[in-house]
mmCIF file as gemmi writes it, N, C-alpha and C atoms, coordinates in Angstrom:
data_model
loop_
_atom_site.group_PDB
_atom_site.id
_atom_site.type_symbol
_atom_site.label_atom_id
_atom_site.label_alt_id
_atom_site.label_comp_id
_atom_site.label_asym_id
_atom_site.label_entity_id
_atom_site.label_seq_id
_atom_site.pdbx_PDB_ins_code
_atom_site.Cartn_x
_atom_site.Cartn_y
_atom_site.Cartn_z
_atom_site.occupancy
_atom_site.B_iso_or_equiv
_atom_site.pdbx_formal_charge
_atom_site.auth_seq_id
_atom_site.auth_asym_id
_atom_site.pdbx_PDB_model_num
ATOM 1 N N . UNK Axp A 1 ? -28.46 -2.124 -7.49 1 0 ? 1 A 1
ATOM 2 C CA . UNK Axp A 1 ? -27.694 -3.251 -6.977 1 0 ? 1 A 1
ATOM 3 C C . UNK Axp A 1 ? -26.623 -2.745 -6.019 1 0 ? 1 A 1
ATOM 4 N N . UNK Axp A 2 ? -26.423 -3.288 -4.997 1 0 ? 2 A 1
ATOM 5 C CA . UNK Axp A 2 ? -25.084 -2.887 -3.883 1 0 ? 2 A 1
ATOM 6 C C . UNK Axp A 2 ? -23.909 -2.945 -4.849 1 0 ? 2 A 1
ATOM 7 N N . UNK Axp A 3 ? -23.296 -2.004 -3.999 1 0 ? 3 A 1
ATOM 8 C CA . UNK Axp A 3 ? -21.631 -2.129 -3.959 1 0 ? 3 A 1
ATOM 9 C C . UNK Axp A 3 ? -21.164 -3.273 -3.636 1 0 ? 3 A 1
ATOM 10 N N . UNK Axp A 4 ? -21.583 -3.873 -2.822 1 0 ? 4 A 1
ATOM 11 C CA . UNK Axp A 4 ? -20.804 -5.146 -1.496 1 0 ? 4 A 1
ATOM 12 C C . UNK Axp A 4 ? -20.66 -6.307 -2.389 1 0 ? 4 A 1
ATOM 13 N N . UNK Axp A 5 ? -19.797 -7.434 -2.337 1 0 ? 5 A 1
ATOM 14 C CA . UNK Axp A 5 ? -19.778 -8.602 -2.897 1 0 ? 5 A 1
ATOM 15 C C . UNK Axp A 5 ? -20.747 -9.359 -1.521 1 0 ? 5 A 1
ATOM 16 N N . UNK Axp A 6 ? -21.858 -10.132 -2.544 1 0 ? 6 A 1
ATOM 17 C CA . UNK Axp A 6 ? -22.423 -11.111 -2.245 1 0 ? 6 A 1
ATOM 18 C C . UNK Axp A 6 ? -21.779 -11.728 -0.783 1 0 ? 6 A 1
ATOM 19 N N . UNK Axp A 7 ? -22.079 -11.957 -0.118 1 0 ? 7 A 1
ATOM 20 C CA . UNK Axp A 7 ? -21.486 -13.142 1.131 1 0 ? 7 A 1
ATOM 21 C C . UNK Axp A 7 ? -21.652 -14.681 1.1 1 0 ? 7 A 1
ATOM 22 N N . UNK Axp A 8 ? -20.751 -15.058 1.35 1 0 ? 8 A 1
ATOM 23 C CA . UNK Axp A 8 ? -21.104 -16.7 1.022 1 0 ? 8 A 1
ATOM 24 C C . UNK Axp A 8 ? -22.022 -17.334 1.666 1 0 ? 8 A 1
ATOM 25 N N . UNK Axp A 9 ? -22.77 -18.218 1.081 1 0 ? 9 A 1
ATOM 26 C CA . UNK Axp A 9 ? -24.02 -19.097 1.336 1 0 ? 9 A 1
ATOM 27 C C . UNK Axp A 9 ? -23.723 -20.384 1.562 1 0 ? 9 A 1
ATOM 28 N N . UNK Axp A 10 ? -24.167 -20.863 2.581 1 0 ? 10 A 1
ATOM 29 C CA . UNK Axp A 10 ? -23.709 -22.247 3.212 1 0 ? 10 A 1
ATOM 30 C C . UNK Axp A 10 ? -25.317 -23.069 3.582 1 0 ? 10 A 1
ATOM 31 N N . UNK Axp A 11 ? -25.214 -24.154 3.8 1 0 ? 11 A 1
ATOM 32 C CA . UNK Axp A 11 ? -25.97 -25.484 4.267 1 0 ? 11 A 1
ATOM 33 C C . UNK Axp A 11 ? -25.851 -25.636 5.68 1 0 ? 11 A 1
ATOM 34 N N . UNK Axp A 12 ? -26.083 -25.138 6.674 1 0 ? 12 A 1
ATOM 35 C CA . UNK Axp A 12 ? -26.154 -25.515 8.462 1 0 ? 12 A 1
ATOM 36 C C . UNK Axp A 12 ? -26.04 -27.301 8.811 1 0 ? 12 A 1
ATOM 37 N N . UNK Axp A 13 ? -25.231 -27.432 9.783 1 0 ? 13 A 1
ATOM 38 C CA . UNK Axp A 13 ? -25.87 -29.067 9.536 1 0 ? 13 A 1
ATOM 39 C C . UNK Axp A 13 ? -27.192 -29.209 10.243 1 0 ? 13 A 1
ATOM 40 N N . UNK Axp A 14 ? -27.64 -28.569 10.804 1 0 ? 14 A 1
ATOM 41 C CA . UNK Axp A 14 ? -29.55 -28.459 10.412 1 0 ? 14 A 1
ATOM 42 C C . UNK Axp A 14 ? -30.059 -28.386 9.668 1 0 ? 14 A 1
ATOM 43 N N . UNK Axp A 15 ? -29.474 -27.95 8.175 1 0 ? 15 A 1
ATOM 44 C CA . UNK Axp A 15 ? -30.177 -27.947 7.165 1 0 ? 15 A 1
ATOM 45 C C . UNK Axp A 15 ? -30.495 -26.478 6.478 1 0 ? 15 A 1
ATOM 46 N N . UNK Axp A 16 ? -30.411 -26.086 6.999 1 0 ? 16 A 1
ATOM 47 C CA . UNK Axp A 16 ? -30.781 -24.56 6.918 1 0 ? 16 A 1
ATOM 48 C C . UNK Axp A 16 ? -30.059 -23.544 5.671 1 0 ? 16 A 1
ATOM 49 N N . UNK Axp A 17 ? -30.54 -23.032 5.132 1 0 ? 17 A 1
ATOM 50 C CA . UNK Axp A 17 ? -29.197 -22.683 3.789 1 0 ? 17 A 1
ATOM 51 C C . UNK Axp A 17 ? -29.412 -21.139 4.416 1 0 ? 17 A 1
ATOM 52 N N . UNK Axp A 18 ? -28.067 -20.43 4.81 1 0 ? 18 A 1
ATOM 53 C CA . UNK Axp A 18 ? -27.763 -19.125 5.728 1 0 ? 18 A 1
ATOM 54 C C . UNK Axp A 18 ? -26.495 -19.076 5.003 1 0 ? 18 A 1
ATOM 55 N N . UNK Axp A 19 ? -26.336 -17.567 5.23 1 0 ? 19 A 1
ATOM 56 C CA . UNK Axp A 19 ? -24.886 -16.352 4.783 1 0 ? 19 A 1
ATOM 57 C C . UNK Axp A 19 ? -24.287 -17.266 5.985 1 0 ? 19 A 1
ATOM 58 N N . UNK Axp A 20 ? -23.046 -17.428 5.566 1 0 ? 20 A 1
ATOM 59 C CA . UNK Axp A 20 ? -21.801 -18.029 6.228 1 0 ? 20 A 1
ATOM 60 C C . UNK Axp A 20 ? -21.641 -16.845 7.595 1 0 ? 20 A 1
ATOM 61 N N . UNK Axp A 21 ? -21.485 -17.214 8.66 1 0 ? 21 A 1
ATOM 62 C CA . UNK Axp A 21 ? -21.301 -16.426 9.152 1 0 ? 21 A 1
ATOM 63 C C . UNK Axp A 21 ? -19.976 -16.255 9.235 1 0 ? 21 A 1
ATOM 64 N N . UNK Axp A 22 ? -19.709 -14.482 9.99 1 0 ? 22 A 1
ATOM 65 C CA . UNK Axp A 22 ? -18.25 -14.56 10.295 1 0 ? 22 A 1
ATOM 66 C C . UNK Axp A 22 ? -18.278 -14.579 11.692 1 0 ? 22 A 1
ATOM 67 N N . UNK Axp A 23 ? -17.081 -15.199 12.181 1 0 ? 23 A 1
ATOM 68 C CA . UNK Axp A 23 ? -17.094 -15.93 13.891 1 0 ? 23 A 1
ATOM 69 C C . UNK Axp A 23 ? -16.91 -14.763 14.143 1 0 ? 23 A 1
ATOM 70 N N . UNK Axp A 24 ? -16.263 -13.552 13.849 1 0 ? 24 A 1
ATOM 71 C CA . UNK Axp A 24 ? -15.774 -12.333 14.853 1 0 ? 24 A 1
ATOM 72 C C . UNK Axp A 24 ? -16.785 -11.383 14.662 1 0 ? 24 A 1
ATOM 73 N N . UNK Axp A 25 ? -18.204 -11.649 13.635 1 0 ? 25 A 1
ATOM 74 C CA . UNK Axp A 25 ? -19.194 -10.729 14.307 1 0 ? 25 A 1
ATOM 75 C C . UNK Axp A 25 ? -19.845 -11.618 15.168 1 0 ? 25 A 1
ATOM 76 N N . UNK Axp A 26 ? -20.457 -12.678 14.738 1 0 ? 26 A 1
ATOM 77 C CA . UNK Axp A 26 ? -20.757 -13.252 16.111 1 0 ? 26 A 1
ATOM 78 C C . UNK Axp A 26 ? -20.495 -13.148 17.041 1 0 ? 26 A 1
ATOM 79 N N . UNK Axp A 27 ? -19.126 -13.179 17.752 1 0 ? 27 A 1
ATOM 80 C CA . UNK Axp A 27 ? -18.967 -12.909 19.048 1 0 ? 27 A 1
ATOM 81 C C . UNK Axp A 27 ? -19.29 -11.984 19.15 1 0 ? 27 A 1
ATOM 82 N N . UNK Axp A 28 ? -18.903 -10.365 18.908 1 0 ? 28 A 1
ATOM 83 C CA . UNK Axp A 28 ? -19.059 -9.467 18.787 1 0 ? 28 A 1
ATOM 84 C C . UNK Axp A 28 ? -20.794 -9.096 19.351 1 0 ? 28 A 1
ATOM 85 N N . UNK Axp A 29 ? -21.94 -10.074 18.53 1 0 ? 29 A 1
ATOM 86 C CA . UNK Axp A 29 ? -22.76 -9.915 18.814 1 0 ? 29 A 1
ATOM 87 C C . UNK Axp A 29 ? -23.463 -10.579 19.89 1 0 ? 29 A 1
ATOM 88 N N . UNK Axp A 30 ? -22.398 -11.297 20.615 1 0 ? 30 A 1
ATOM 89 C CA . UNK Axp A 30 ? -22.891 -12.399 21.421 1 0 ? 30 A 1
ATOM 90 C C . UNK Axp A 30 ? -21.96 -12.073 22.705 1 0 ? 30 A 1
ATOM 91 N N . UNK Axp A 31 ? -21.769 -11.32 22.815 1 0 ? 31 A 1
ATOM 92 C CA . UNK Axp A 31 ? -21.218 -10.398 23.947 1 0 ? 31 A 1
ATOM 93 C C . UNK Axp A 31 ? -22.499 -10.127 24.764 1 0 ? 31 A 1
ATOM 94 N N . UNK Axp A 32 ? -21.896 -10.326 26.271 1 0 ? 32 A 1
ATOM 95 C CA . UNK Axp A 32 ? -23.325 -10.004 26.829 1 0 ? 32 A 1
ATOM 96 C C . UNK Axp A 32 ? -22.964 -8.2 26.94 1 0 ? 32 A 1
ATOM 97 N N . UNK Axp A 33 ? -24.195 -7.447 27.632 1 0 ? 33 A 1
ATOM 98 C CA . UNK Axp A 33 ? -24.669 -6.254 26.659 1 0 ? 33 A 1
ATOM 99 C C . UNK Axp A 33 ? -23.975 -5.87 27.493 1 0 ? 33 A 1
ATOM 100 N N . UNK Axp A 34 ? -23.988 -5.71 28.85 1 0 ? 34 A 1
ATOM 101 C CA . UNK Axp A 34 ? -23.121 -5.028 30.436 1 0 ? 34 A 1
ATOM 102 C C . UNK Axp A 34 ? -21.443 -4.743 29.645 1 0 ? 34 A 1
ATOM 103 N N . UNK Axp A 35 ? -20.822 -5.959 28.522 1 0 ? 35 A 1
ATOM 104 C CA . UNK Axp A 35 ? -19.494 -5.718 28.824 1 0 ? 35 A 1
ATOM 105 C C . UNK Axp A 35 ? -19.031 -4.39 27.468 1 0 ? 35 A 1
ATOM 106 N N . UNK Axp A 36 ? -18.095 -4.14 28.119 1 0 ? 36 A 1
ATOM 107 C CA . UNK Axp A 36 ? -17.494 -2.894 27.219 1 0 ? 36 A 1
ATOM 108 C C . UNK Axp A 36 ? -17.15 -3.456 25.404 1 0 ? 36 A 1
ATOM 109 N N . UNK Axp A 37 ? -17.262 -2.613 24.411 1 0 ? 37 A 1
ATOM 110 C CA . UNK Axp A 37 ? -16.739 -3.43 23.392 1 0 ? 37 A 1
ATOM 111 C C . UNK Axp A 37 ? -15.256 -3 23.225 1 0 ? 37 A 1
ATOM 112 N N . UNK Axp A 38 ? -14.69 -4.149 22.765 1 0 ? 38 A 1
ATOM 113 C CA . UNK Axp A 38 ? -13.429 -4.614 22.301 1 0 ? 38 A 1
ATOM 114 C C . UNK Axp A 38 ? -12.851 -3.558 21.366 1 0 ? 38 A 1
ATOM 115 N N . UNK Axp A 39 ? -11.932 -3.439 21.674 1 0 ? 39 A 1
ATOM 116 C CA . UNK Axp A 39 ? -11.007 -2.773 20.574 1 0 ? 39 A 1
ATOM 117 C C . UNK Axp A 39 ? -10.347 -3.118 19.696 1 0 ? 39 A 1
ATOM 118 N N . UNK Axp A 40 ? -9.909 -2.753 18.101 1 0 ? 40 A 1
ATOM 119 C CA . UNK Axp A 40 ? -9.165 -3.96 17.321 1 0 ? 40 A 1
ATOM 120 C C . UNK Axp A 40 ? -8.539 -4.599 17.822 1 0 ? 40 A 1
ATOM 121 N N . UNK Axp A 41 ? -7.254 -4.171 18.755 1 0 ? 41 A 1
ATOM 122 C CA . UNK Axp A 41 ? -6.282 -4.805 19.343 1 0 ? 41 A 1
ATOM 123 C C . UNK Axp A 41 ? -7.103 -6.294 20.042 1 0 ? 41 A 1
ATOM 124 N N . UNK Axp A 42 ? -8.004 -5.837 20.73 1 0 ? 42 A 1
ATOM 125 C CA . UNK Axp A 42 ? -8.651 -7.04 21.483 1 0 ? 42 A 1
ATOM 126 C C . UNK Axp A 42 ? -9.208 -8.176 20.461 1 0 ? 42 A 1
ATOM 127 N N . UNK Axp A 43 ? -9.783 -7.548 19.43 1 0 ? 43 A 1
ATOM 128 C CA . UNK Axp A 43 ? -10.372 -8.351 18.725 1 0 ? 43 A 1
ATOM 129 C C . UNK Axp A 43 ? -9.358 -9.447 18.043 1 0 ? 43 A 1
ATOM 130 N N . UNK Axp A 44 ? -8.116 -8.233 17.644 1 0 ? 44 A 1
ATOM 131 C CA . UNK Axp A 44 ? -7.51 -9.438 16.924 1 0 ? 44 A 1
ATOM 132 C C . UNK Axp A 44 ? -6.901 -10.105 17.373 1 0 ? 44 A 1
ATOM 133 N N . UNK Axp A 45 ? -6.328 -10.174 18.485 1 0 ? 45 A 1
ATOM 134 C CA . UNK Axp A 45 ? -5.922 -11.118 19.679 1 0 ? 45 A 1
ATOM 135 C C . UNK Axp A 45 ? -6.552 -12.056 19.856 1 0 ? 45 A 1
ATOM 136 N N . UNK Axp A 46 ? -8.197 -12.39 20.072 1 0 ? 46 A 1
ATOM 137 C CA . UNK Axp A 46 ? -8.873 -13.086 20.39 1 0 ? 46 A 1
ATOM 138 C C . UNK Axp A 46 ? -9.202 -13.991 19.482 1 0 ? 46 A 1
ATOM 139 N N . UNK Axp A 47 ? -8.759 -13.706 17.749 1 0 ? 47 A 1
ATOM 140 C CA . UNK Axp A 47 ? -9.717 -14.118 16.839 1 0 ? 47 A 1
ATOM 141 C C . UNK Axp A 47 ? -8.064 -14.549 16.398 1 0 ? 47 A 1
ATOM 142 N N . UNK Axp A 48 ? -6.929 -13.774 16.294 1 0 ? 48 A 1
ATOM 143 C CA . UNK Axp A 48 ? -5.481 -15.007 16.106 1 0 ? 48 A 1
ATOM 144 C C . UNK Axp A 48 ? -5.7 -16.091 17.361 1 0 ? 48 A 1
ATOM 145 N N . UNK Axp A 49 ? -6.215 -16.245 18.167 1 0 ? 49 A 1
ATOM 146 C CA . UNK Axp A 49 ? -5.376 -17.172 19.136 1 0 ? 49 A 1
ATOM 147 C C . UNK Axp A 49 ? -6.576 -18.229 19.073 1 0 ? 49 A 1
ATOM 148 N N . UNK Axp A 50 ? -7.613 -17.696 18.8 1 0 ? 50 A 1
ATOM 149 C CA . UNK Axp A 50 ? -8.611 -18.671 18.096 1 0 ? 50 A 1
ATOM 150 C C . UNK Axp A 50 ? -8.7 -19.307 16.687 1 0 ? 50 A 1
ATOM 151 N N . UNK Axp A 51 ? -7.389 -19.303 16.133 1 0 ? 51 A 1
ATOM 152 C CA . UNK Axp A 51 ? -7.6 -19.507 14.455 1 0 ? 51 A 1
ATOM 153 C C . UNK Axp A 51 ? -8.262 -18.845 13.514 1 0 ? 51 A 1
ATOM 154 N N . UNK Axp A 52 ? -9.119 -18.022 14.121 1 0 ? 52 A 1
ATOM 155 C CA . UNK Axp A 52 ? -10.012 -17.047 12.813 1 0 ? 52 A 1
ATOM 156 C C . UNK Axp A 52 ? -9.352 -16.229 11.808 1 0 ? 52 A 1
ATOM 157 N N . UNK Axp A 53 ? -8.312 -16.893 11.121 1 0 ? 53 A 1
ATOM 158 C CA . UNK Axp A 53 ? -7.866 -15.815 10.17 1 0 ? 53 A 1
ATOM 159 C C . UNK Axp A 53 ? -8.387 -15.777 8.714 1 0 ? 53 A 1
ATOM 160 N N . UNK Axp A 54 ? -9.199 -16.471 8.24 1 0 ? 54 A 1
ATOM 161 C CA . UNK Axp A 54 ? -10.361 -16.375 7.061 1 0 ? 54 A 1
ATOM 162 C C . UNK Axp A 54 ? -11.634 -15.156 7.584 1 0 ? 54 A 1
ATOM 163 N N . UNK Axp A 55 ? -11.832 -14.779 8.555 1 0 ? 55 A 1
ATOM 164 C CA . UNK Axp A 55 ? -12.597 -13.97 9.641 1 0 ? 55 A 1
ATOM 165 C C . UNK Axp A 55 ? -12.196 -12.892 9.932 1 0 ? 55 A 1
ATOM 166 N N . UNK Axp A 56 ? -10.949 -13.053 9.692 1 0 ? 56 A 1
ATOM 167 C CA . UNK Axp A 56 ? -10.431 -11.62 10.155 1 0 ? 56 A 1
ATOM 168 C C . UNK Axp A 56 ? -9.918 -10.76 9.157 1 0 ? 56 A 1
ATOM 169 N N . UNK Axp A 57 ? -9.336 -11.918 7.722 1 0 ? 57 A 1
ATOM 170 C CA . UNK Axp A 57 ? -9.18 -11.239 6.338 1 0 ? 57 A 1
ATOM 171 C C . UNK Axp A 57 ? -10.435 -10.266 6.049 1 0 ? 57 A 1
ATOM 172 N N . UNK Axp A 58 ? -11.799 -11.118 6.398 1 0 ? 58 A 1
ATOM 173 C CA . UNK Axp A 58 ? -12.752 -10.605 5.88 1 0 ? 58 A 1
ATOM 174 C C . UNK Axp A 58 ? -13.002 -8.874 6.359 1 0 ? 58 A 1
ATOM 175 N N . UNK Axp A 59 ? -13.171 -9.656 7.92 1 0 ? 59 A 1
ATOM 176 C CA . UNK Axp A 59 ? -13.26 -8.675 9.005 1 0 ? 59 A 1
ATOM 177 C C . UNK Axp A 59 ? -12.775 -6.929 8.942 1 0 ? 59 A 1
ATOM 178 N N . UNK Axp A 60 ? -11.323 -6.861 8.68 1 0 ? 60 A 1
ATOM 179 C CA . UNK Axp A 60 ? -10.56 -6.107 8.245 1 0 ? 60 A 1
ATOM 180 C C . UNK Axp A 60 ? -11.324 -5.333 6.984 1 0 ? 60 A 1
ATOM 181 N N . UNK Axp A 61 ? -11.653 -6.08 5.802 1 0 ? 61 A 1
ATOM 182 C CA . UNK Axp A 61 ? -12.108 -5.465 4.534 1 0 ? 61 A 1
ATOM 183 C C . UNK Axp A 61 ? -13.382 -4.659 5.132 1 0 ? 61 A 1
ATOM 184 N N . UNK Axp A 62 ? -14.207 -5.467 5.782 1 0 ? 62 A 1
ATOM 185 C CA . UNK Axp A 62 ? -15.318 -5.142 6.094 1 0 ? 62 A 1
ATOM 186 C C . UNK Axp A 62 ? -15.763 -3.907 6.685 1 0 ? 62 A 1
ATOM 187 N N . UNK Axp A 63 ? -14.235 -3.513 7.711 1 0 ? 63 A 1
ATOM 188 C CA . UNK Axp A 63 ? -14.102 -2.181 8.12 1 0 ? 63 A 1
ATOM 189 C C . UNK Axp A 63 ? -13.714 -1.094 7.644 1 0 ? 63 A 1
ATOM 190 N N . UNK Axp A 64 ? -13.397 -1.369 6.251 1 0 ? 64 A 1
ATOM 191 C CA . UNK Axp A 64 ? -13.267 -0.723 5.357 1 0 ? 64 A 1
ATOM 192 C C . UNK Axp A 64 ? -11.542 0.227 5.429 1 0 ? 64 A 1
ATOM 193 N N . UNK Axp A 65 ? -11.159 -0.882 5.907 1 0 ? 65 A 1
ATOM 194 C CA . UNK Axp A 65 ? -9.135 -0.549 6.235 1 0 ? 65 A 1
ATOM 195 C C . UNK Axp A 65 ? -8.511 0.081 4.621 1 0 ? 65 A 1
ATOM 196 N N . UNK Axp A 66 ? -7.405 0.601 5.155 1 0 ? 66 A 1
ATOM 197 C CA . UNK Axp A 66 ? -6.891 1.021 3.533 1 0 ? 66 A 1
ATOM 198 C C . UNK Axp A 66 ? -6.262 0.036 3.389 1 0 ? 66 A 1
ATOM 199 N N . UNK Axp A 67 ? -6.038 -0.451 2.049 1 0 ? 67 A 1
ATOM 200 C CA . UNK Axp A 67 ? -5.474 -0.725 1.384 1 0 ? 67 A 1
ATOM 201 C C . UNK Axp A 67 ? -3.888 -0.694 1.594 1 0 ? 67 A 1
ATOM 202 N N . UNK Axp A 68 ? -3.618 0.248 1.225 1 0 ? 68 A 1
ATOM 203 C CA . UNK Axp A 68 ? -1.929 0.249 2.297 1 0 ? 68 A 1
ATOM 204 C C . UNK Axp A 68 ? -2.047 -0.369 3.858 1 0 ? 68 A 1
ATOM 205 N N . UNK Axp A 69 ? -2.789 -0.2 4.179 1 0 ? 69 A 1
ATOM 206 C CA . UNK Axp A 69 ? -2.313 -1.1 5.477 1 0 ? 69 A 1
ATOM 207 C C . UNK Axp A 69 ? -2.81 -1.867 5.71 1 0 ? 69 A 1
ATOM 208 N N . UNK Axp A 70 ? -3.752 -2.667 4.791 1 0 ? 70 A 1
ATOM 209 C CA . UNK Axp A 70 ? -4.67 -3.904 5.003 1 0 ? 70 A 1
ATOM 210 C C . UNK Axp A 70 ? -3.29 -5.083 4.881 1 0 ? 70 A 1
ATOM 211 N N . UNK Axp A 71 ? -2.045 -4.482 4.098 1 0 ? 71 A 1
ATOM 212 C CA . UNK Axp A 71 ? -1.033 -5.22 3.573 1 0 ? 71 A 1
ATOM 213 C C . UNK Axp A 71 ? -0.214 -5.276 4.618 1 0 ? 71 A 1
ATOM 214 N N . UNK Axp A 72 ? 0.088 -4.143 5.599 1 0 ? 72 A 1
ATOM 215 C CA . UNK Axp A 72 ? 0.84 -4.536 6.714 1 0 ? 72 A 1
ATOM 216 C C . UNK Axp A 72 ? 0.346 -5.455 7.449 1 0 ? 72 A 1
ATOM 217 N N . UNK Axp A 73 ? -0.315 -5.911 7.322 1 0 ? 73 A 1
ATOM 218 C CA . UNK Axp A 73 ? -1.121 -6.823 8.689 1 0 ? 73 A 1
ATOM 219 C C . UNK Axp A 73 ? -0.538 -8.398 8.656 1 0 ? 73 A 1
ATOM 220 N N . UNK Axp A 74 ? -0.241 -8.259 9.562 1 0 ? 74 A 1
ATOM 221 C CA . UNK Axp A 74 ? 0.227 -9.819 9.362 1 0 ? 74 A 1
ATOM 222 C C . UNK Axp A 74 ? -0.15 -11.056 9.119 1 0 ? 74 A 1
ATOM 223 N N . UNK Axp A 75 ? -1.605 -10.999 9.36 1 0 ? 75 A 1
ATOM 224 C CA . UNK Axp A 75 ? -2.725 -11.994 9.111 1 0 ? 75 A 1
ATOM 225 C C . UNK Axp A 75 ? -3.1 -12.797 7.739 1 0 ? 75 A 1
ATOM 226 N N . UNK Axp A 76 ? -2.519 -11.539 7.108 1 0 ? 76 A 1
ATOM 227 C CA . UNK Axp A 76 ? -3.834 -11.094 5.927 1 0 ? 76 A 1
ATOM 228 C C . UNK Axp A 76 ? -2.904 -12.119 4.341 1 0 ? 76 A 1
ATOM 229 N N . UNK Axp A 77 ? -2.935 -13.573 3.574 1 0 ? 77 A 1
ATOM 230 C CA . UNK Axp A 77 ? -2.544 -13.836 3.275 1 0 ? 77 A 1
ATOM 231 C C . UNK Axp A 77 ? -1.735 -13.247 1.87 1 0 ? 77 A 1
ATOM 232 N N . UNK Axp A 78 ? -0.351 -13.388 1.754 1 0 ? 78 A 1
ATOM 233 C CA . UNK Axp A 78 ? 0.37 -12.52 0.437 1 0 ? 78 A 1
ATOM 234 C C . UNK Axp A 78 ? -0.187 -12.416 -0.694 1 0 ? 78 A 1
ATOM 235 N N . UNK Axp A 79 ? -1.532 -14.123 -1.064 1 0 ? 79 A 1
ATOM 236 C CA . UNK Axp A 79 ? -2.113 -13.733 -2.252 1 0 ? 79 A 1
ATOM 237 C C . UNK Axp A 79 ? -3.615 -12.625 -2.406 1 0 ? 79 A 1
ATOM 238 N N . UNK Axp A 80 ? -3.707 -12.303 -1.007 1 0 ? 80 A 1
ATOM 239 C CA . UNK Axp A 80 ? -4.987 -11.269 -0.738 1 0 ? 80 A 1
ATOM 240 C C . UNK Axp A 80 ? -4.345 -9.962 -0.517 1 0 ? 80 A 1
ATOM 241 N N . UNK Axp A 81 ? -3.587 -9.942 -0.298 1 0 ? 81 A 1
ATOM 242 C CA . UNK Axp A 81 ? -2.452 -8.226 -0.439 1 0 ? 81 A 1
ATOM 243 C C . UNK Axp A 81 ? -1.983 -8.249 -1.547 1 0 ? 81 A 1
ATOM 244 N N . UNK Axp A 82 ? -1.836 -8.93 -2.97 1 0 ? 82 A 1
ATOM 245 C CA . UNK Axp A 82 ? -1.366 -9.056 -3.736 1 0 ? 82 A 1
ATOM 246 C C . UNK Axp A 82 ? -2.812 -8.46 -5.206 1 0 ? 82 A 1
ATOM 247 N N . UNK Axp A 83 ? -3.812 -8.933 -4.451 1 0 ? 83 A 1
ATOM 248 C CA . UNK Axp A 83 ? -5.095 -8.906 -5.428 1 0 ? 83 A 1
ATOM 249 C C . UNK Axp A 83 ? -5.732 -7.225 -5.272 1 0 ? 83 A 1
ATOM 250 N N . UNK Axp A 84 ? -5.628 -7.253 -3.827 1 0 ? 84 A 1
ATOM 251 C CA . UNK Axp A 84 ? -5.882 -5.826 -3.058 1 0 ? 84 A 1
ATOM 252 C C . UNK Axp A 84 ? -4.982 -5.003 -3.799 1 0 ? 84 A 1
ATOM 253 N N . UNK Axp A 85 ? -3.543 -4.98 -4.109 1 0 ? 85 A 1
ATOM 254 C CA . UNK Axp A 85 ? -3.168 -3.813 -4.863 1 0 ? 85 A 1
ATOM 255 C C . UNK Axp A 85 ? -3.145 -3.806 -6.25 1 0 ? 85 A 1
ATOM 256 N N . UNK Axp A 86 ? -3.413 -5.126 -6.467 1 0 ? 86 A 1
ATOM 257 C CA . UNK Axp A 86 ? -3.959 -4.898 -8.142 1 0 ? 86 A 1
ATOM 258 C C . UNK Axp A 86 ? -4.613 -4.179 -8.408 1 0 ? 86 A 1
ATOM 259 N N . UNK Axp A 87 ? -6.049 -4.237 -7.562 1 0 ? 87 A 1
ATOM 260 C CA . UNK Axp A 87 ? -6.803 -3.879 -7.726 1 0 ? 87 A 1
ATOM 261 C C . UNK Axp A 87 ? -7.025 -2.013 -7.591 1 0 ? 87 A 1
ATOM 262 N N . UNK Axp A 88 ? -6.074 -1.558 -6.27 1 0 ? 88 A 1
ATOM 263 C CA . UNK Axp A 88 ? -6.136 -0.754 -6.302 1 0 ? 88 A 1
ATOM 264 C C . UNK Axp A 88 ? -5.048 0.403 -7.225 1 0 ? 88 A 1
ATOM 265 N N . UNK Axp A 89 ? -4.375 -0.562 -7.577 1 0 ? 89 A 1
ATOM 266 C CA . UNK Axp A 89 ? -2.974 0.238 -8.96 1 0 ? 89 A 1
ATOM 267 C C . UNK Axp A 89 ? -3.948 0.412 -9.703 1 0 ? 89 A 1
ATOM 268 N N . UNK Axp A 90 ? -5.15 -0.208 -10.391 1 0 ? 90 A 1
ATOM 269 C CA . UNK Axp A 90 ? -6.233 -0.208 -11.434 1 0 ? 90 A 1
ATOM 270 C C . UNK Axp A 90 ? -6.884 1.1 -11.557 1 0 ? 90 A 1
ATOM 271 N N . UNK Axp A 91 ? -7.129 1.828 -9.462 1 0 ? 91 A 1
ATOM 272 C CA . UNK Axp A 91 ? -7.873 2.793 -9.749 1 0 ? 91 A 1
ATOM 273 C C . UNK Axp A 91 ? -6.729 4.057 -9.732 1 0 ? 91 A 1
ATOM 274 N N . UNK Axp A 92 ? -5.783 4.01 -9.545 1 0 ? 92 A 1
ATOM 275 C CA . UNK Axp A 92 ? -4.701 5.04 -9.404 1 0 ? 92 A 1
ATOM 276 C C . UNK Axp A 92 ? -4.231 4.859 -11.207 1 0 ? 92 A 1
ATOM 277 N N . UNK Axp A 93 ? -4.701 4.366 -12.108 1 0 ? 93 A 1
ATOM 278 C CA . UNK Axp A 93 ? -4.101 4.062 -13.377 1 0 ? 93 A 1
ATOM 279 C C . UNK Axp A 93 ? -4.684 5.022 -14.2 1 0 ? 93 A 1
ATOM 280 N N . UNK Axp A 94 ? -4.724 6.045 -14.947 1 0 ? 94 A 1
ATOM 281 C CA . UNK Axp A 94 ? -5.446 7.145 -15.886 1 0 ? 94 A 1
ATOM 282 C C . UNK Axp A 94 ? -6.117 6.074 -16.966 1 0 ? 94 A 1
ATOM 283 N N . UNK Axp A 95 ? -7.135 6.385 -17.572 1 0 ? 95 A 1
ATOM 284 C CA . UNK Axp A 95 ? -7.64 5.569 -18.111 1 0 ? 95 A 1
ATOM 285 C C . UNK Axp A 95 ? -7.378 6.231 -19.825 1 0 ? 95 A 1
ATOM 286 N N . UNK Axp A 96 ? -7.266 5.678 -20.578 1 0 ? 96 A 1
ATOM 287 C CA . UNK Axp A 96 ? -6.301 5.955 -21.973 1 0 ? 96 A 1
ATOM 288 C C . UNK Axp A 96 ? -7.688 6.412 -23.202 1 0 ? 96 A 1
């Protein structure tokens, strides 16, 4: 079985039952091929000024950011930096 948590599953209004996408790989993948790719900075510029910040929480994890600085980010909501170091005090904890 993967490591990865499951991705969410949605209904298209076509009908279609598909993994939710995330808008900032999409674009990403919907870049025509000629242009250069984006750099975080670009990305996250493009994806705050577009509202994508459920996209970019993800986004961030996805790239596999630390933990300490997944929390600096300004995006990233206090109760998801809050779960993130629970989680990670858990693995820094000796086990008894």
């Amino acid at each position: 079985m993967s490591q990865h948590p499951m991705q969410p599953i949605e209904r298209t209004e076509d009908g279609i039952i598909r993994f939710k996408a995330n808008r900032i790989v999409r674009w990403l993948n919907d870049l025509p091929k000629n242009r250069p790719m984006p750099d975080l900075n670009e990305i996250s510029v493009m994806a705050q000024s577009a509202g994508w910040i459920d996209d970019m929480v993800q986004f961030w994890q996805l790239l596999g950011y630390s933990v300490s600085g997944y929390g600096e980010l300004s995006f990233v909501p206090p109760e998801v930096i809050e779960e993130a170091d629970k989680q990670a005090a858990a693995m820094l904890t000796p086990e008894v």
